[in-house]
C-alpha angles and dihedrals in degrees: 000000000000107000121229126275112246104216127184147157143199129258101227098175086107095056103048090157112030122134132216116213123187108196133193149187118195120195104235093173131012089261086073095062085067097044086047087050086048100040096034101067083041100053086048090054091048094052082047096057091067104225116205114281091019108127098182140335121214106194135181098044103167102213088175141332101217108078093022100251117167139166153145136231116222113194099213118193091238152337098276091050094046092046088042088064106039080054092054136066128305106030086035086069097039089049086049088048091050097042091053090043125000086202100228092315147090121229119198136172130199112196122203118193124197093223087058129275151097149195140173140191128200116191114186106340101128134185121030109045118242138220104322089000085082097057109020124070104258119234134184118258099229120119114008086354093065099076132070086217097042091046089059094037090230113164119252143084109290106235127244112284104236111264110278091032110073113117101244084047081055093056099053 
């Protein structure tokens, strides 16, 4: 005799504006294999660490492993806490390593809002497209497409990029 199916859901009423972020590293060389086993255990710490605004973190989502492609989802209460903590130490110096050298890998995001809304950025994961890179027209993030809060077209003053990570400072 076939068991019942135990179905639930979730009440979100008391998270109108969390987001949801997937995040990912690709090896693109053999020397990435060495900057995903640094940065992984440190990017766990750092979810366990419960920053403020952080809901949950899920890490060591194996997307494939060839090539090696790993990464995590973090459920955030909301945009400015999420935006509070990728501006503070640790993730400000990691995104100022990568940005100087992506050692051997690619490193994307893809951001879902519950008020509706998403947004994504891929730096240097290559060949093949990922997430909405497989379906929407890629452009560079540069200009308005550089920020997080630009790309969404949120109101509010965009905060100052790390030093090392603005976008003129990029194009040097």
């Amino acid at each position: 005799m076939a068991s019942r199916i135990e179905r639930q859901t979730v009440d979100l009423t008391k998270y109108p504006d969390l987001i949801v972020i997937y995040l990912g590293m690709r090896m693109r060389k053999l020397s990435g294999l060495k900057r995903l086993f640094g940065l992984g255990p440190q990017i766990t710490k750092a979810g366990e660490a419960n920053p403020e605004g952080l809901l949950h973190c899920d890490n060591g989502i194996i997307y494939s492993l060839f090539p090696l492609h790993v990464g995590m989802r973090w459920y955030w209460r909301d945009f400015e806490s999420m935006e509070r903590w990728a501006r503070s130490e640790p993730h400000r110096r990691w995104w100022q390593d990568f940005l100087r050298d992506s050692g051997g890998t690619g490193f994307w995001h893809e951001t879902y809002f519950m008020r509706g809304g998403m947004e994504a950025i891929y730096d240097d994961t290559g060949l093949p497209p990922l997430g909405f890179q497989t379906f929407a027209p890629v452009k560079g993030a540069h200009g308005p497409m550089f920020s997080a809060r630009t790309r969404l077209h949120l109101a509010g003053e965009t905060p100052i990029q790390p030093e090392g990570a603005s976008e003129p400072e990029l194009q040097k």
